[in-house]
C-alpha positions as CSV (number, residue, x, y, z in Angstrom):
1,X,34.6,17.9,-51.8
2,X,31.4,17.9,-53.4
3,X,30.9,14.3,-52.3
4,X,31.4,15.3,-48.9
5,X,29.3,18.7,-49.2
6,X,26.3,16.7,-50.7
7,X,26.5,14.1,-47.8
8,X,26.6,16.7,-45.2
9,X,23.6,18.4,-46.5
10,X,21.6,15.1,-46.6
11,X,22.3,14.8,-43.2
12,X,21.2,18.1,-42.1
13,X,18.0,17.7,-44.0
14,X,17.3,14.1,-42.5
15,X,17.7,15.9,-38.8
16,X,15.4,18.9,-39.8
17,X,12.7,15.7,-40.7
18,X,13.9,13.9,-37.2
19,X,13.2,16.8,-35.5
20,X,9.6,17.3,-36.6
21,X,7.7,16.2,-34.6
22,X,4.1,17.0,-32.6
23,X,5.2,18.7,-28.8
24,X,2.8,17.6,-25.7
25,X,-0.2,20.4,-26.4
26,X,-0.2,19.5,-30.4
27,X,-0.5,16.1,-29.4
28,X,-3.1,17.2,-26.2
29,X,-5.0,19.6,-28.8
30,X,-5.3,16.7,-31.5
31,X,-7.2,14.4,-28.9
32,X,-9.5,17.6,-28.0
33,X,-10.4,17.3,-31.4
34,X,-11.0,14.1,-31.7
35,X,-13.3,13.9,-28.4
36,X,-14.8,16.9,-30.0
37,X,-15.8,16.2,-33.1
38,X,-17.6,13.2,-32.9
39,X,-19.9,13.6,-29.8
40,X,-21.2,10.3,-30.2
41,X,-17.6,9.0,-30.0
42,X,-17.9,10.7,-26.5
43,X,-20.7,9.8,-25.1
44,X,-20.1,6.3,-26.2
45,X,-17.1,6.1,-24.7
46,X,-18.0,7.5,-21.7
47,X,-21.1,5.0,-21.1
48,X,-18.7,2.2,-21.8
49,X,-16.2,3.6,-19.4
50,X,-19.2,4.0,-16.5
51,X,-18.6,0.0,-14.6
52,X,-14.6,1.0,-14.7
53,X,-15.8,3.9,-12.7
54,X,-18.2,2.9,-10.2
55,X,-15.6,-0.2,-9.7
56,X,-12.8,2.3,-8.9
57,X,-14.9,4.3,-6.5
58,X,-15.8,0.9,-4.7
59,X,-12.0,0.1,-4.5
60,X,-10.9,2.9,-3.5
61,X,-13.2,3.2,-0.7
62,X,-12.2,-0.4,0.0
63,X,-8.4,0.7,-0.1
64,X,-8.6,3.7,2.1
65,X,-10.7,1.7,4.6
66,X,-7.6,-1.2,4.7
67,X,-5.2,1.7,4.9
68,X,-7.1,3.3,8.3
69,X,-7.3,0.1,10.2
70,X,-3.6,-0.7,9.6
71,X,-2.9,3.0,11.0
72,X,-5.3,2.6,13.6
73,X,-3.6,-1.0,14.7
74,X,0.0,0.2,14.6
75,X,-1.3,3.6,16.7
76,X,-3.0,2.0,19.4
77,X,-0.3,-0.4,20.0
78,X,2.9,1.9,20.4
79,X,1.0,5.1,21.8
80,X,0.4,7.9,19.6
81,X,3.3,10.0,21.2
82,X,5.4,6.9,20.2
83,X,4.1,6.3,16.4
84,X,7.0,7.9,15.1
85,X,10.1,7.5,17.3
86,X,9.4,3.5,18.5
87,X,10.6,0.6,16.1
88,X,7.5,-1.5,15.4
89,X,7.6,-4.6,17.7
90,X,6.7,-8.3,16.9
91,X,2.9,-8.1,18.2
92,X,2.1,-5.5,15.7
93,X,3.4,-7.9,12.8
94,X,1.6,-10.7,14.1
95,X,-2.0,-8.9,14.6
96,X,-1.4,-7.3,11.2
97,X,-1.0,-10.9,9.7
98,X,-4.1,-12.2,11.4
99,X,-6.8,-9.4,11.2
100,X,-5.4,-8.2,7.6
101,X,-4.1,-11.1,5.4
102,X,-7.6,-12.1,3.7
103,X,-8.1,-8.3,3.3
104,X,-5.0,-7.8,1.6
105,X,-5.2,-10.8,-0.9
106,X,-8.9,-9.5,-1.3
107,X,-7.6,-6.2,-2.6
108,X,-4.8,-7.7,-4.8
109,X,-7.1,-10.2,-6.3
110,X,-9.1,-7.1,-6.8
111,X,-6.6,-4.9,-8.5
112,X,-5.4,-8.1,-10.8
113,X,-8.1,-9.5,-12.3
114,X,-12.1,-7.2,-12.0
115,X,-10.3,-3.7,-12.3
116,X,-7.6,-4.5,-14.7
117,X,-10.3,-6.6,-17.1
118,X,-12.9,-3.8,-16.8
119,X,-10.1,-1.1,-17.8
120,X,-8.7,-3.4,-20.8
121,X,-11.9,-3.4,-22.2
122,X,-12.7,0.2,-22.0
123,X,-8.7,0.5,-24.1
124,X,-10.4,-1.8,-26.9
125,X,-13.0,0.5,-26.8
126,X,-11.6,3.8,-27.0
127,X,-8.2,3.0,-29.0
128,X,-10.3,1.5,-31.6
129,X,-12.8,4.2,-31.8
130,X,-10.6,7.0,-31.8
131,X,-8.0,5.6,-34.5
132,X,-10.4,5.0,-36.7
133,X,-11.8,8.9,-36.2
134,X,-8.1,10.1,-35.9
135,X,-7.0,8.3,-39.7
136,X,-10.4,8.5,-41.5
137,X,-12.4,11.6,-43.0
138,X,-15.3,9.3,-42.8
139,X,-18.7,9.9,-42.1
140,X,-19.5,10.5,-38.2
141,X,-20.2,7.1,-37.1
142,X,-23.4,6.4,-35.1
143,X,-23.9,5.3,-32.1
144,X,-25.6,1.9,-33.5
145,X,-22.4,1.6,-35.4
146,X,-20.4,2.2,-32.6
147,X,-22.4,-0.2,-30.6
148,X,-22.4,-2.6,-33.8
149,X,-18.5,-2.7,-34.8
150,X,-17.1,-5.9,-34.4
151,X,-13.6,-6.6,-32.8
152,X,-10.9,-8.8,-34.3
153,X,-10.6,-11.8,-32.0
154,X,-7.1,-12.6,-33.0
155,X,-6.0,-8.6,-31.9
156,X,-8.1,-8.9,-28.6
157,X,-6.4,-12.5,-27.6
158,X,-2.4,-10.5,-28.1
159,X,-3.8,-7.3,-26.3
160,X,-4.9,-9.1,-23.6
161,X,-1.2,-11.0,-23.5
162,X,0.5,-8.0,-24.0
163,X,-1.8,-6.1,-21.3
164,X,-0.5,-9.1,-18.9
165,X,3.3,-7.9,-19.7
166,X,1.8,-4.1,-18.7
167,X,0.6,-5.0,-15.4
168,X,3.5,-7.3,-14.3
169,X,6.0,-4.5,-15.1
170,X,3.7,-1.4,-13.3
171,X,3.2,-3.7,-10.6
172,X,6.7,-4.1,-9.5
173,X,7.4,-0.2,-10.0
174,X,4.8,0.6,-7.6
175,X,5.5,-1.6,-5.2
176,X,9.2,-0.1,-5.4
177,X,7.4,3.6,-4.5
178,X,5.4,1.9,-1.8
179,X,8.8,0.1,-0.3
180,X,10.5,3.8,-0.7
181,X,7.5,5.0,1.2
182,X,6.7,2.2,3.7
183,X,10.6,2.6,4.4
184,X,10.1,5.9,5.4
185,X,6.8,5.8,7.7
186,X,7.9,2.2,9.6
187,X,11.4,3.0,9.7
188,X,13.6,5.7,9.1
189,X,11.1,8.1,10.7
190,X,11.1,5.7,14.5
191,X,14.6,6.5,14.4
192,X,14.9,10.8,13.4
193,X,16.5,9.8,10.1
194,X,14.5,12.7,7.9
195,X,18.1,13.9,6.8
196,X,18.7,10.4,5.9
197,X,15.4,10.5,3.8
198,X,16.2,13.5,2.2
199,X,19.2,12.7,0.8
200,X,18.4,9.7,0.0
201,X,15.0,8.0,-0.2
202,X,13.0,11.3,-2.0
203,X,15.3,11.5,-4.9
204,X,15.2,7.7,-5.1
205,X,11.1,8.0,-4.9
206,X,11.0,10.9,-7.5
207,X,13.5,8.8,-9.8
208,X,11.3,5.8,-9.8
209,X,7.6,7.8,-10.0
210,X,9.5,10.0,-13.3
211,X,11.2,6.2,-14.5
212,X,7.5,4.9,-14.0
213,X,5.7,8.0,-16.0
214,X,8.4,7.6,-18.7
215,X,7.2,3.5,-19.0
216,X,3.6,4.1,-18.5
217,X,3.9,6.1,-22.0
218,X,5.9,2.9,-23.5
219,X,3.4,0.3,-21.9
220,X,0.4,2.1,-23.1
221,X,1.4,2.6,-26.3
222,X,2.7,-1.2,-26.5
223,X,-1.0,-1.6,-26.0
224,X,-2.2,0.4,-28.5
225,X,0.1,-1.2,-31.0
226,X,-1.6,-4.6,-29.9
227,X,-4.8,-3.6,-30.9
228,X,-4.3,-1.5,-33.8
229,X,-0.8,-3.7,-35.3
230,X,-1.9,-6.8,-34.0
231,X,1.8,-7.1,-32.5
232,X,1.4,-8.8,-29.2
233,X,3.6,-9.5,-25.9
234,X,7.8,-8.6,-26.0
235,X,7.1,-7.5,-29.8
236,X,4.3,-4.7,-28.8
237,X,7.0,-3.8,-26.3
238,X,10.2,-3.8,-28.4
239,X,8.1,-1.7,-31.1
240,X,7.0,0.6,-28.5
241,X,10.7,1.3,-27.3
242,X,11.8,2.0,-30.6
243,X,8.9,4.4,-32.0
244,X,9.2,6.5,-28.7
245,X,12.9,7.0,-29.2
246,X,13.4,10.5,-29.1
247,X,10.4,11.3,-27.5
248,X,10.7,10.2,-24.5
249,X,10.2,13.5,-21.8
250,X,6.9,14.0,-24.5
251,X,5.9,10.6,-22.9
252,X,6.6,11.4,-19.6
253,X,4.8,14.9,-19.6
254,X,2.0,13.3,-21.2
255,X,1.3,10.9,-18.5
256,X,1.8,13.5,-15.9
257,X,-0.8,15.2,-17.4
258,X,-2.9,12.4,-17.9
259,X,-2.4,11.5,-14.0
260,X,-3.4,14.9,-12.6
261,X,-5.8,16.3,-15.3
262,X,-7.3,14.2,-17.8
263,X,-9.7,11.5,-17.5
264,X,-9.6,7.9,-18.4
265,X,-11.2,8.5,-22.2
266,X,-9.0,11.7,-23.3
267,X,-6.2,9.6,-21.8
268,X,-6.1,7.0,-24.3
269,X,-7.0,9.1,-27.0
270,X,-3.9,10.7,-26.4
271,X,-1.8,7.7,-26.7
272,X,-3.6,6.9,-29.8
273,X,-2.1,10.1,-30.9
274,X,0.7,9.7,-29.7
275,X,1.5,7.0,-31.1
276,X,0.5,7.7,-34.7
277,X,2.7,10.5,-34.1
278,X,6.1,8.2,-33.1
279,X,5.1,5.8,-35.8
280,X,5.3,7.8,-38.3
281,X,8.8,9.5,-36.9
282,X,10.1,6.4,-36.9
283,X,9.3,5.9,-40.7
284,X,10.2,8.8,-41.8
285,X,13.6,8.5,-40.4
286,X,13.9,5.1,-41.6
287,X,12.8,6.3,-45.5
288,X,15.5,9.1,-45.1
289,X,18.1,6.9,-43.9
290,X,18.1,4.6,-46.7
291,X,17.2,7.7,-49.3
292,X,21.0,8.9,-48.1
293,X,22.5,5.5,-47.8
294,X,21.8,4.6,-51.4
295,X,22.5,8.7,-52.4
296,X,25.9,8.1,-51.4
297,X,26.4,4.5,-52.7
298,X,25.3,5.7,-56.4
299,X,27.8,8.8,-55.4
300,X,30.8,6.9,-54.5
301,X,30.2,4.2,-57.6
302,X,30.3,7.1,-59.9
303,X,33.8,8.9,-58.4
304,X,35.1,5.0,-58.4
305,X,34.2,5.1,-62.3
């Protein structure tokens, strides 16, 4: 019985530890800090983030322009009173293919290979940065320091690799929730089917935008490990999984708030947090595992004695 007793409480006290853990505002408050207390961190990091930024507005302009004329085509050749009740004929297809296809691959060789480079290297920036501020009571770095600090070339070659991994997975997400949609607008709509859509293609959209938050918080932090770890490719991912179990709907609500309200550097410095925070979850219930595993062991040698 008081084998048994012993046990149980060693259990309880390894759930109490599993269950400590930092909720989305400690985690939210901790990257406040850590923008906040090294104001040459920030503006560094925002300087270094400024071509990322003037790239997306030039993209995004370029995108909405793409997205007008493709309206404007599919209008003007079904009538406006028709745009939504008239199945899209062949001539549409056929004009869309030969007034559009360069500026489509334009703007997918656009999004693959300037805008995804230019925001990898503002991650090496900022997760390096802010770790070292986040696990060192240091000296505040300067900015000549900042500007100075070397990279490991070994840890930017597997981020890179495992960065490819990250955008081949988001990619085919979002192209599921542009399907979902383009389903919607070309289809279902030309023939009434709202009901349909409602029942069917929304919760399917809102499952696959919540399945693609929940990931985002795995693939970022899969990068973070990359850099920090020097895990790269399916092992930054595997070790991702496993330190976010448990704190998954953390993950999510962190990148919903991190899509709506925070900017690309407090971003990152929350999955540097948040992953410090996992990490050493994971640990911690790994060291309490085996601390009860070998407790009972040395228990049940000495009743078989």
């Amino acid at each position: 019985m008081e084998l048994g007793s012993e046990s149980m409480e060693m259990e309880s006290n390894l759930t109490v530890k599993k269950n400590q853990k930092l909720e989305t505002f400690d985690i939210l408050r901790k990257a406040l800090i850590i923008s906040a207390r090294n104001i040459n961190f920030f503006i560094f990091t925002i300087l270094t983030s400024l071509p990322l930024f003037f790239f997306l507005v030039y993209y995004e302009i370029f995108l909405q322009n793409f997205l007008v004329e493709i309206f404007e085509i599919v209008k003007q050749s079904l009538g406006y009173d028709y745009f939504y009740r008239v199945w899209p004929n062949v001539d549409i297809t056929r004009k869309l293919n030969k007034e559009f296809l360069d500026e489509l691959i334009q703007l997918c060789l656009l999004y693959l290979v300037p805008l995804h480079l230019l925001e990898l290297s503002t991650v090496l920036v900022i997760v390096d940065l802010a770790s070292k501020i986040y696990t060192e009571e240091g000296p505040v770095m300067s900015l000549k320091e900042m500007v100075n600090k070397p990279f490991d070339k070994a840890r930017l070659k597997g981020t890179f690799i495992t960065s490819v991994y990250v955008l081949f997975l988001s990619t085919c997400i979002l192209l599921g929730l542009i399907s979902l949609v383009t389903t919607y607008f070309v289809v279902l709509r030309n023939f009434g089917c709202d009901v349909f859509f409602a029942a069917l293609c929304l919760p399917a959209f809102v499952g696959l935008l919540a399945l693609y938050l929940a990931l985002s918080a795995v693939w970022n932090m899969s990068l973070v490990i990359s850099m920090l770890d020097g895990v790269h490719g399916t092992g930054a991912l595997a070790l991702a999984i496993y330190y976010s179990r448990g704190s998954e709907w953390c993950g999510l609500r962190l990148m919903l708030i991190s899509l709506f309200y925070l900017g690309n550097v407090l971003k990152w410095v929350v999955c540097v947090v948040y992953f410090y925070d996992c990490k050493n979850r994971a640990f911690k219930k790994k060291e309490c595992v085996e601390s009860v595993d070998d407790e009972v062991g040395t228990q049940v040698e000495a009743v078989e004695e």
